[in-house]
N, C-alpha and C positions, 0 to 999 in steps of 0.2 A: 517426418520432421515438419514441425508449424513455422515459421516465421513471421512476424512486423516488419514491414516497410519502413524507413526513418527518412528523415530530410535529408541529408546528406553523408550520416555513417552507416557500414554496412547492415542489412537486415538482421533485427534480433532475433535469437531464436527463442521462444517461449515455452515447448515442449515438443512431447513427443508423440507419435498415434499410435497404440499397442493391441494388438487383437487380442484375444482373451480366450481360454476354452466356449463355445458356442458361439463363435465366428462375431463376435460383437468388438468393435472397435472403441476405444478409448480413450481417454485423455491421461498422457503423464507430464506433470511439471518438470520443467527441464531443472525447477530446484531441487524435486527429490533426488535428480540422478546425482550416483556418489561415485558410478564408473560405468561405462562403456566398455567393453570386450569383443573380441568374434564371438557371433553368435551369444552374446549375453548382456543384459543391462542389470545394473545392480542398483537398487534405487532404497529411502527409508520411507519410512510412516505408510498409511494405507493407501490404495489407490481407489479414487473413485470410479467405479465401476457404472456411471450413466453412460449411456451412448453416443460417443462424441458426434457433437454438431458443429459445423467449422463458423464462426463468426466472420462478420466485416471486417475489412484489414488483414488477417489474416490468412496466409499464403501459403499450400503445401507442397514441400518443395520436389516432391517426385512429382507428384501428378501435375501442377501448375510452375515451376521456376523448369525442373528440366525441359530440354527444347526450347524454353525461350531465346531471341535475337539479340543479341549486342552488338553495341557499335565501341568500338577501342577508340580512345581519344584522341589517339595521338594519328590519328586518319588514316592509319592501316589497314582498314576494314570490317569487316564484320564475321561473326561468329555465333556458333549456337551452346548451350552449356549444355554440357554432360553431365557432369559431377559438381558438387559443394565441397566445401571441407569447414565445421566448426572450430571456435577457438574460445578459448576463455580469457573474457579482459578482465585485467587491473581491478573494475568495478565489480567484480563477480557475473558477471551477464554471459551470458554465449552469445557470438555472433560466428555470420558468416567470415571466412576471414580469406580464403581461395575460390578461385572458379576455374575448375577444367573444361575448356574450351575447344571447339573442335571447327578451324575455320575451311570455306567451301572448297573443293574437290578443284583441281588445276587442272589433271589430267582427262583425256575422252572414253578413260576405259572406264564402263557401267561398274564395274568394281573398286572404281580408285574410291580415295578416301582422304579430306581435307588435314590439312595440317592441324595438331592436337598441340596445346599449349596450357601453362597454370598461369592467372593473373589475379589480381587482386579486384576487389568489386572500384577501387577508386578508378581502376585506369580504364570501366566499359562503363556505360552506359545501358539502358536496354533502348529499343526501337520502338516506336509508338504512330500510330497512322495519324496523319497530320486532322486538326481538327477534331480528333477525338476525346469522348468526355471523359474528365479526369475520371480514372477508377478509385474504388474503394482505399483502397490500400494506400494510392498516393494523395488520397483527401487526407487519410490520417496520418502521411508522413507526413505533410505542411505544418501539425501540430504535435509534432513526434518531439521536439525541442522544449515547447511548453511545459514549465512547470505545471501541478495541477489547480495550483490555485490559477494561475495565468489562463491555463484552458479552458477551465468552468467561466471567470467571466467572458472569455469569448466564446463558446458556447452558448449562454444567457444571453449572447449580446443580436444571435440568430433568430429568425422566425421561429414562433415555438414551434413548427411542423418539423422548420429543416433540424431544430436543437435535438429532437428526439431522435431524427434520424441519423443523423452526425455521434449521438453517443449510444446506440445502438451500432454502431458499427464498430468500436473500441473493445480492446480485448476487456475480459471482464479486472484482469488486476487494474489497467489503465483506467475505466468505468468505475471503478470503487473508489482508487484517489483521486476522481476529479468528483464523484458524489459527496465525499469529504469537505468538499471546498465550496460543497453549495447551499443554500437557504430549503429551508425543510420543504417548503411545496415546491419544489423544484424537483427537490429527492425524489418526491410522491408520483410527482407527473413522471420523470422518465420511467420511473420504477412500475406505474401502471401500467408502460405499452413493451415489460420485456411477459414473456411467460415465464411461469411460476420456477420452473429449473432452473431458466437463466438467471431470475432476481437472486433465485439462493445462491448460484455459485457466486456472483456479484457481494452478497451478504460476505458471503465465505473469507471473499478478500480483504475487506474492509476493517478497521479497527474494533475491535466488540463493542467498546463504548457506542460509536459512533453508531454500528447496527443496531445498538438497541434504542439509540434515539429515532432511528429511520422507524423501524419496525414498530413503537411507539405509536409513531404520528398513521398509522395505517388502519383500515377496520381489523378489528379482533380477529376475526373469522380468516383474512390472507394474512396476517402476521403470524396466528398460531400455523398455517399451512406453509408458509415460506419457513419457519421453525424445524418443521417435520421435515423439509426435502436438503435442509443445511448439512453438513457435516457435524457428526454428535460432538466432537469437542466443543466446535466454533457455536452452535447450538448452546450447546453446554454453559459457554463464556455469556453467551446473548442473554440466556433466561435468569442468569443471576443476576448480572446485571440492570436487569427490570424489576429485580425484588426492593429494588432499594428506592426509596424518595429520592427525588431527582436535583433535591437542593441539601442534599449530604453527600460525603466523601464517597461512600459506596456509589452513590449515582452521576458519582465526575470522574471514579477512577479509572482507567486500563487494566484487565489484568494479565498483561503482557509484558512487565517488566525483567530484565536481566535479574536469573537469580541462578548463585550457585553456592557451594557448601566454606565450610571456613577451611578447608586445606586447598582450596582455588589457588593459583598465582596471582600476581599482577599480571606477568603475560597471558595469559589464560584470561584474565579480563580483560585486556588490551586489545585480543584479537576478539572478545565477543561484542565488545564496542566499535569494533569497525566493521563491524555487517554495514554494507550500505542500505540497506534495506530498515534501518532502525533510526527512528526520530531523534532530529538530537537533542528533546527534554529526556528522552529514556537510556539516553546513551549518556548522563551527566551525572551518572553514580550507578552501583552494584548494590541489588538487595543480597544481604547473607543467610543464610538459613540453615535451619535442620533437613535432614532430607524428609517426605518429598521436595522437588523443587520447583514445584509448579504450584498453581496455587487452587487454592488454600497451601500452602507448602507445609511442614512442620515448624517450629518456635520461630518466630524471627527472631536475629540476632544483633541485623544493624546495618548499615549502609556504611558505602564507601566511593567516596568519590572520586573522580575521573583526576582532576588537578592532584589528591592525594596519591595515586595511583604512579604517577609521574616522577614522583620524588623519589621514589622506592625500586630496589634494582629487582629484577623480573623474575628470581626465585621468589621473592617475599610472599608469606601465607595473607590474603587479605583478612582472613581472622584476625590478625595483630592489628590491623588499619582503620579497624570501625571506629566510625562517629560518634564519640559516647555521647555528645551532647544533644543530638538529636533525636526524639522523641516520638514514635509511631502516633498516628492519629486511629481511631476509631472508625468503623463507617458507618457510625451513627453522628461523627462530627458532621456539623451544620457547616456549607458554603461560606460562611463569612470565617470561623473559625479560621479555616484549610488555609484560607485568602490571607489572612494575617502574619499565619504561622510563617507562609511563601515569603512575604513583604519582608517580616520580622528576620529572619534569617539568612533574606537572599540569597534563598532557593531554587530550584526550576520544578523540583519533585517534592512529594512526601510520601514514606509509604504506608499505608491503612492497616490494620490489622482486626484479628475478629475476637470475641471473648476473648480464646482459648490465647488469645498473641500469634496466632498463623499470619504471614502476608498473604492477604488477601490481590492485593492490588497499589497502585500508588498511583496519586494525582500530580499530574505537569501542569504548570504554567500554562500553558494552553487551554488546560478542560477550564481551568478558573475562567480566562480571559474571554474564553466563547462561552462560560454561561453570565459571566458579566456585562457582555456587549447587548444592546438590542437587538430583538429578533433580527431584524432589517437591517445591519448594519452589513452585510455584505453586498447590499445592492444602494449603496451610497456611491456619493461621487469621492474621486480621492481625497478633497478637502475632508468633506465631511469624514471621510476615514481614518484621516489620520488626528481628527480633531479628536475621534469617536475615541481612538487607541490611546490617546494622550491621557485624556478624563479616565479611562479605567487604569492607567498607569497611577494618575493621581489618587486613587479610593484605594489601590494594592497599598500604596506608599502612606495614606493616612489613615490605612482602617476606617476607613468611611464607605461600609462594604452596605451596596442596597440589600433591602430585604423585599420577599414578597408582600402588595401592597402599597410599593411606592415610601417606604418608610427606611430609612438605616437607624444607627446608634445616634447618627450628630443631626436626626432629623430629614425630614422629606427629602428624599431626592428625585428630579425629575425624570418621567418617563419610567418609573419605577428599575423592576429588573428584569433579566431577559429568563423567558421560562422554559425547562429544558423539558422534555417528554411530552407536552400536551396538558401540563399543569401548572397552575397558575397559585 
């Protein structure tokens, strides 16, 4: 078992170490697991069969947590761990959630054996030799609270030596939402000092939009090689999304939106909406479809939104609840279109479709708003930031959408517009 260190709640657990026929060790995501048993893990989708490398932060709990020291709080003394027990929170996450504890021997006989106790990680502490250098794991619990956008600019805010070292030590999910939050040569640099496995499993986590802007901004020759070592789907989601001009819908969309067929529930929406793990522009409506449901899916059929969702009691088919009046865009629509359509409707999403009427993908609020922003606008001071955010509120709200060039419809605007891929 892996675990993360946090600031002050119990260690996360992140996966698991699985050996495999010809003695090779593993990585399993503690998301694929769907059950635990004696002697059995029951897990979906494939496993990546590279040979696990343990990352900074990162802590394994037989070889490194068992035997470690605690000190109990409440000044009863100290103890060593034996055992763990995992738990699953509220938020979906495993954490540690017991420790079986074994404290020192009382007796003189060479056989005796300390008292054995279960506590909870809040009431020990571990023990640490005085003046020594924080380690790994508790650099990264200091920033274990940080959102990602939060983290990247303090990260930025480091020596570039120590910035590269400090997110080289972050699991790779952690490392992909804080890459998310950063200015493209920033991407580039930390992205040049991981090796070519680690960028791709990094790739892997990360939104596909968002990777195929990193992988964009890269030479040819490592972006098609970090391509090759990705996961074929996540792959898959990257190279399509580089087919497309970078100032149309196809080159702003995700194509990871919730989609499911028209005899869905509400409930059944309900609960796919509260993955914590799901942004909340893509959690602010249901694509509906023909099967498949992935995309390209089969015909789209309509959206349905999260407030509409609400009103309707939990049998209800969302096939009856589509938005008729909402209108699929192309992904050959042009950036400013998309940008209007958002403003005009007061929207968060759109979803794109291709010739044929497949969902393709759907554009949030978001992808507008970071390809509206200047490049640099993440390394502004706050004023300027929220001056930056206000103005591209004002161009959603007036259709006064830049174009490349430096030009819109009502005429020049300054500083033109911000170019997404490497293109201008």
């Amino acid at each position: 078992m892996l675990v993360v260190y946090r600031k002050s709640d119990p260690p996360r657990v992140v996966g698991l170490i699985v050996e495999i026929p010809g003695k090779r060790r593993v990585f399993l995501p503690i998301g694929r697991v769907t059950s635990i048993g004696s002697g059995q893990i029951i897990t979906t989708g494939l496993i990546n069969v590279r040979r696990f490398e343990q990352r900074g932060g990162e802590v394994r709990v037989i070889a490194e947590m068992l035997g470690r020291k605690v000190l109990f709080n409440d000044g009863s003394g100290q103890a060593s761990v034996e055992d763990v027990a995992i738990e699953e929170t509220d938020q979906g996450e495993w954490a540690i959630s017991q420790l079986f504890v074994r404290r020192p021997k009382t007796g003189a006989s060479p056989f005796a054996k300390g008292a054995t106790v279960f506590t909870t990680w809040g009431e020990v502490r571990e023990t640490s030799t005085v003046g020594e250098a924080q380690s790994a794991e508790q650099l990264i619990a200091t920033y274990s609270d940080l959102k990602p956008a939060d983290l990247a600019n303090t990260l930025r805010d480091l020596p570039e030596g120590r910035m590269y070292e400090v997110a080289g030590e972050l699991s790779d999910d952690r490392l992909a939402d804080v890459l998310e939050e950063m200015p493209e040569t920033d991407q580039v640099g930390i992205l040049a000092t991981l090796g070519d496995a680690r960028a791709a499993d990094v790739l892997d986590h990360m939104q596909p939009d968002d990777a195929a802007d990193l992988i964009a901004q890269l030479p040819a020759g490592r972006g098609e090689q970090l391509l090759d070592l990705m996961e074929p789907e996540e792959a898959e989601d990257v190279r399509f999304l580089l087919s497309y001009a970078p100032d149309t819908a196809g080159g702003l969309m995700t194509t990871e939106p919730i989609i499911v067929s028209a005899d869905a529930t509400v409930a059944e929406g309900l609960a796919l909406i509260r993955r914590h793990d799901l942004a909340p522009a893509l959690g602010a409506a249901i694509c509906v479809t023909l099967p498949p449901y992935e995309a390209p899916t089969g015909r789209f059929l309509g959206m349905v939104h999260f407030q509409r969702m609400l009103r309707y009691p939990p049998h209800e088919r969302l096939g009856t609840l589509l938005d008729s009046g909402l209108e699929p865009v192309t992904a050959d629509t042009s950036a400013a279109e998309v940008s209007r359509i958002l403003a005009s409707y007061d929207l968060v999403s759109v979803p794109v479709v291709d010739d044929s009427h497949r969902l393709v993908g759907v554009v949030t609020i978001d992808d507008v708003l970071d390809y509206l922003l200047p490049d640099d606008w993440r390394s502004q001071d706050g004023n300027d930031d929220v001056r930056r955010r206000a103005a591209a509120r004002t161009m959603l709200a007036t259709g006064s959408i830049p174009l490349p060039g430096g030009q819109d419809e009502k005429g020049p605007v300054p500083g033109g517009s911000r170019s997404r891929r490497g293109t201008s």
